[in-house]
C-alpha positions in Angstrom: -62.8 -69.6 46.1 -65.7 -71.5 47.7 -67.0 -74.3 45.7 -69.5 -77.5 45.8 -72.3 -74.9 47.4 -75.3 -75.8 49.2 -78.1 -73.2 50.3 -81.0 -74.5 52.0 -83.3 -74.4 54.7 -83.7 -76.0 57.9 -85.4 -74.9 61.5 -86.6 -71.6 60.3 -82.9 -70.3 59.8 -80.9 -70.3 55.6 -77.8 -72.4 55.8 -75.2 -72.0 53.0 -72.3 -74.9 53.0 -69.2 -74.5 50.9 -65.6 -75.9 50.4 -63.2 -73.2 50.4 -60.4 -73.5 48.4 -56.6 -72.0 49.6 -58.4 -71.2 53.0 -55.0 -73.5 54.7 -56.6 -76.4 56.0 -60.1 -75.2 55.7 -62.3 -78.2 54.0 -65.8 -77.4 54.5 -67.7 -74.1 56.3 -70.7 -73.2 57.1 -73.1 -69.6 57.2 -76.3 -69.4 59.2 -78.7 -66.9 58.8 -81.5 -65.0 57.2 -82.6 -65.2 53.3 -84.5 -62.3 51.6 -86.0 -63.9 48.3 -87.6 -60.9 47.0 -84.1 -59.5 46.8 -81.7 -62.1 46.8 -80.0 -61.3 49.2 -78.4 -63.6 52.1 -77.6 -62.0 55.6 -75.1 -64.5 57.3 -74.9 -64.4 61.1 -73.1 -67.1 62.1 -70.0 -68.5 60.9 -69.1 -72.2 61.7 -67.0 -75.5 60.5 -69.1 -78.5 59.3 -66.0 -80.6 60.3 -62.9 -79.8 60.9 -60.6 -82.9 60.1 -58.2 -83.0 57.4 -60.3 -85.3 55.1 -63.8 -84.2 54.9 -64.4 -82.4 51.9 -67.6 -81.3 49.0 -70.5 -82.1 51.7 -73.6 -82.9 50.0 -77.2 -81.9 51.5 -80.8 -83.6 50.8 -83.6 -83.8 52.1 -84.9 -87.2 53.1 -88.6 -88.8 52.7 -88.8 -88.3 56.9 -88.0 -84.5 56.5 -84.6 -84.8 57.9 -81.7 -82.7 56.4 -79.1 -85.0 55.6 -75.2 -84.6 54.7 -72.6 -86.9 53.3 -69.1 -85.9 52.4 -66.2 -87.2 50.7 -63.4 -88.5 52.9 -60.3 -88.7 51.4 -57.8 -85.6 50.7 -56.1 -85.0 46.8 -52.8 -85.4 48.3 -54.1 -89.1 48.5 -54.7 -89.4 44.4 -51.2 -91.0 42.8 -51.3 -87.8 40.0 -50.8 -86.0 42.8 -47.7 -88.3 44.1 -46.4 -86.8 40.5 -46.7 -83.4 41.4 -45.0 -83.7 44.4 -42.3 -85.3 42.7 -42.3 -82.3 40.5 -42.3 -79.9 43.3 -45.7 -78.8 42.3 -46.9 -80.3 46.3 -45.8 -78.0 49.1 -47.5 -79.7 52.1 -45.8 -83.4 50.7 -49.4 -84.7 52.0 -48.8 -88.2 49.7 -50.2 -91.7 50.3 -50.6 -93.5 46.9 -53.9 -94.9 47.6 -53.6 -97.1 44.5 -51.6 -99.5 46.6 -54.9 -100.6 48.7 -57.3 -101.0 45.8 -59.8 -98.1 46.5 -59.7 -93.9 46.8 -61.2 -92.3 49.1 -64.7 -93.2 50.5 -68.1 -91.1 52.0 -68.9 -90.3 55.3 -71.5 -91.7 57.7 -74.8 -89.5 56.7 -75.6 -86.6 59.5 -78.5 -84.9 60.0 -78.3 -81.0 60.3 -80.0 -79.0 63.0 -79.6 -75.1 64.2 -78.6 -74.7 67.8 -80.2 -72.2 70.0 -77.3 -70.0 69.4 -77.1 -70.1 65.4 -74.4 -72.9 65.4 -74.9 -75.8 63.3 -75.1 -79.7 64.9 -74.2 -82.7 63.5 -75.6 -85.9 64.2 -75.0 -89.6 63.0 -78.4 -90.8 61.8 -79.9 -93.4 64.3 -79.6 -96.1 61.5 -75.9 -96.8 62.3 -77.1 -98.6 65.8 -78.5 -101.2 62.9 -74.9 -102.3 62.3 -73.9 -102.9 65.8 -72.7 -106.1 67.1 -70.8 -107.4 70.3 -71.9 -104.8 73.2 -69.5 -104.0 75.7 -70.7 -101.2 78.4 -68.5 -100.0 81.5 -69.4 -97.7 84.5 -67.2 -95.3 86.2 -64.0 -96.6 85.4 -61.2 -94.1 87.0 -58.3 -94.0 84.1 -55.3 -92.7 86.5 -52.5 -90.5 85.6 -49.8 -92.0 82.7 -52.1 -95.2 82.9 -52.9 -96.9 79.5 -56.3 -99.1 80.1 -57.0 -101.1 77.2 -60.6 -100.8 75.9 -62.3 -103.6 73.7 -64.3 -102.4 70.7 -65.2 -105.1 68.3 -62.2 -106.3 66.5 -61.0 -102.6 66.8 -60.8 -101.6 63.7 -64.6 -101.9 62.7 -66.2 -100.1 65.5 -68.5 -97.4 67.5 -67.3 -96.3 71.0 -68.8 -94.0 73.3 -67.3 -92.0 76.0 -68.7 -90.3 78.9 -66.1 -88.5 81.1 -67.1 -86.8 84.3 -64.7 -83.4 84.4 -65.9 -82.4 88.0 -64.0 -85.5 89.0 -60.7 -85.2 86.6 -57.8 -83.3 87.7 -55.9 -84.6 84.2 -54.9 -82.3 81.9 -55.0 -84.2 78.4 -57.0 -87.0 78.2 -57.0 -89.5 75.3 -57.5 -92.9 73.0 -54.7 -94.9 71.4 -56.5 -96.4 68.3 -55.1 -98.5 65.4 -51.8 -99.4 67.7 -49.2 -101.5 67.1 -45.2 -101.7 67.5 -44.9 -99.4 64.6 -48.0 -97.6 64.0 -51.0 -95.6 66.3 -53.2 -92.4 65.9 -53.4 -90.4 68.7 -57.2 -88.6 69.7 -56.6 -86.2 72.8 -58.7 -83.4 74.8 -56.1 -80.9 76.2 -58.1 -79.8 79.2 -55.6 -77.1 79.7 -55.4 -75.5 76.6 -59.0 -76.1 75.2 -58.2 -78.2 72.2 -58.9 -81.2 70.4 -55.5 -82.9 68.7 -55.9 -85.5 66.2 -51.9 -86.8 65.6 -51.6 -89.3 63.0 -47.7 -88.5 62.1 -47.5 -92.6 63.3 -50.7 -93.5 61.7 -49.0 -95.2 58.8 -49.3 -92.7 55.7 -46.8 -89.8 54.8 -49.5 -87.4 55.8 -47.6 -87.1 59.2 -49.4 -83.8 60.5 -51.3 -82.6 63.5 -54.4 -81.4 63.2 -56.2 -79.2 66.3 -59.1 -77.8 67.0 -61.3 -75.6 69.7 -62.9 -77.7 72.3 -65.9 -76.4 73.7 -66.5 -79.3 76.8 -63.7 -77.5 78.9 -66.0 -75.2 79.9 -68.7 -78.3 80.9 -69.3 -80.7 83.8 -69.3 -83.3 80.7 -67.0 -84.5 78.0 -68.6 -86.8 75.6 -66.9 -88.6 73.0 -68.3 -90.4 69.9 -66.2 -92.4 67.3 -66.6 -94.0 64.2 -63.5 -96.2 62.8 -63.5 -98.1 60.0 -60.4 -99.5 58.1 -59.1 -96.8 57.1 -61.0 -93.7 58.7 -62.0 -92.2 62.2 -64.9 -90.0 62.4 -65.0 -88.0 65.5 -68.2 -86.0 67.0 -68.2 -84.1 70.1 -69.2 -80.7 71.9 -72.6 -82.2 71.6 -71.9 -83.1 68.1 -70.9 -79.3 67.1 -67.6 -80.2 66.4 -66.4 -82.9 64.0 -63.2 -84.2 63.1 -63.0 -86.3 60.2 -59.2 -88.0 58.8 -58.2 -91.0 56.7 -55.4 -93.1 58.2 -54.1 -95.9 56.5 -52.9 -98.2 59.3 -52.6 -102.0 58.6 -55.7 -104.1 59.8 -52.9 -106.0 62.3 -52.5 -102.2 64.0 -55.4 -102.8 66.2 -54.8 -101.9 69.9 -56.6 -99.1 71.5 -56.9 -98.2 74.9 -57.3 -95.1 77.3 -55.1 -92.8 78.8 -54.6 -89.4 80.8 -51.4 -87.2 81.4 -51.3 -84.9 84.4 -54.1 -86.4 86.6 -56.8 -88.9 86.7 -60.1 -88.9 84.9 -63.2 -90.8 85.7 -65.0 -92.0 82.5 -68.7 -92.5 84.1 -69.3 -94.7 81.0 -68.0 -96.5 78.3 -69.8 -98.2 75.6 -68.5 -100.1 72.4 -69.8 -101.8 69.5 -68.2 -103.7 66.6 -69.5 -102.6 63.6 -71.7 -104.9 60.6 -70.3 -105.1 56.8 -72.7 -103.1 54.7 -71.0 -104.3 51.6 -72.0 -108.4 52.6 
C-alpha cells in the first residue's frame, strides 16, 4: 500500500512520490511521467528510488518562494520507536531491527532539504540545497592523493562526526576493485561506505555501527560505467546522508555510534585508486 503521496509538477514532466509499505526494504519511490487533467489519468514512464537507505521515509514536497522543488524526509526507521522494542519482544518484529532510541533523548530527525529536478532520461536528481555551504567551517582540500591497495589513509573532516566531505576519484587511473570510507571508527564500533567496482554496487554496512540494526544495505551504482566517481556525505551524530551517480542515487541510514567513535579514513581492496580531490568541512550547530 503506498502512502504519504505527493503529485506534482516540476520541468515540464508529473512526479508522484510515495512510501510503499511491505515492498521489503523499499522506503520511498518515485514515478515520472505525463498527467491528463481532463481525465485524471497519470501515465508513468519512469520508475525510480528517491533514496535508497534504510532510514528515509514519508518525503515531503513544497514549493519554495525561489521556485525550487524542495523535499525533506523523515530519518529514522519504526524499528527505532521503544513500542516497537515490545513487539519484538512479543515476536510481533521479524527483521529484530531494535535500537531503543529513548536511551539518547530524541527519535528520529529530518533530512537535509533537496531540490528535485528531471534528468534528460526521466530519472529524478537529488540535490542538497546550496544553503548547507552556510554551515561550513574548518576547510581542508587535497589533490590527487593515490590511496594504494589495503592502505587505510586517514582523512580529517571537522571533528568527524559533524561534517561534509567530498570525493572526486579518477576511475581511468584505479585498478581497485572496492573502494571505501571508514566513518564513526573506533576499537569497537565503525560503518562501512564502499563502491564495489566489480560488481556495480554501493554497500552501506553498519552491522558494527553501534545499534542492533546490524544489516547491509546495497544498491546499483551507476559511476562504474564513468571516467568519474564522485562522492558526497553528510554525517551528523547520528546519521550519514549519502548522494552520488550525480546525485541520482541516495542512501540515507541512522547509526547510533558514540560521539568518541570518530576515526574515518580511506581505503581500497584489490588495487589502487587515485582520489583527484578531496574536500572536507566541519559542519555549524543550527540549533545554537
Amino acid at each position: 500500500m503506498p502512502e504519504c503521496p505527493n503529485f506534482f509538477e516540476v520541468d515540464g514532466k508529473w512526479v508522484l512520490i510515495f512510501a510503499p509499505l511491505e515492498l521489503e526494504d523499499r522506503k520511498a519511490m518515485y514515478l515520472v511521467g505525463d498527467f491528463d487533467y481532463d481525465a485524471g489519468r497519470f501515465f508513468p514512464q519512469t520508475v525510480g528510488e528517491v533514496d535508497w537507505g534504510l532510514d528515509y521515509y514519508a518525503p515531503q514536497v513544497f514549493k519554495d518562494d525561489m521556485g525550487r522543488t524542495l523535499m525533506m524526509g523523515w530519518m529514522e526507521s519504526w524499528s527505532f520507536h521503544p513500542w516497537y522494542l515490545g513487539n519484538a519482544k512479543n515476536g510481533q518484529n521479524p527483521h529484530g531491527y531494535v535500537y531503543d532510541c529513548s536511551e539518547i533523548g530524541f527519535n528520529g530527525s529530518i533530512s537535509t532539504p533537496r531540490t528535485i529536478s528531471v534528468c534528460h532520461d526521466g530519472k529524478l536528481k537529488f540535490d542538497p540545497v546550496p544553503e548547507l555551504k552556510t554551515l561550513r567551517k574548518d576547510p581542508r582540500t587535497q589533490y590527487n592523493m593515490m590511496v594504494k591497495a589495503e592502505e587505510k589513509i586517514p582523512v580529517t573532516a571537522g571533528d568527524n562526526v559533524h561534517c561534509e566531505i567530498f570525493a572526486a576519484f579518477d576511475l581511468t587511473q584505479t585498478s581497485a576493485d572496492v573502494i571505501g570510507f571508514g566513518l564513526r571508527s573506533s576499537r569497537e564500533h565503525e560503518t562501512l561506505l564502499e563502491f564495489d567496482l566489480a560488481h556495480g554496487e554501493i554497500i552501506f554496512d553498519r552491522t558494527r555501527s553501534g545499534n542492533k540494526s546490524a544489516v547491509v544495505r546495497k544498491c546499483n551504482l551507476e559511476s562504474v560505467r564513468k571516467d568519474e566517481l564522485t562522492v558526497h556525505i553528510y554525517m551528523d551524530s547520528t546519521t550519514i546522508e549519502l548522494f552520488t551517480d550525480d546525485n541520482r542515487t541516495v542512501m540515507t541510514n541512522c547509526i547510533y555510534s558514540p560521539v568518541e567513535s570518530d576515526g574515518l579514513y580511506l581505503y581500497a581492496k584489490g588495487g589502487d585508486t587515485l582520489v583527484s580531490r578531496l574536500q572536507t568541512w566541519g559542519m555549524e550547530k543550527v540549533n545554537q
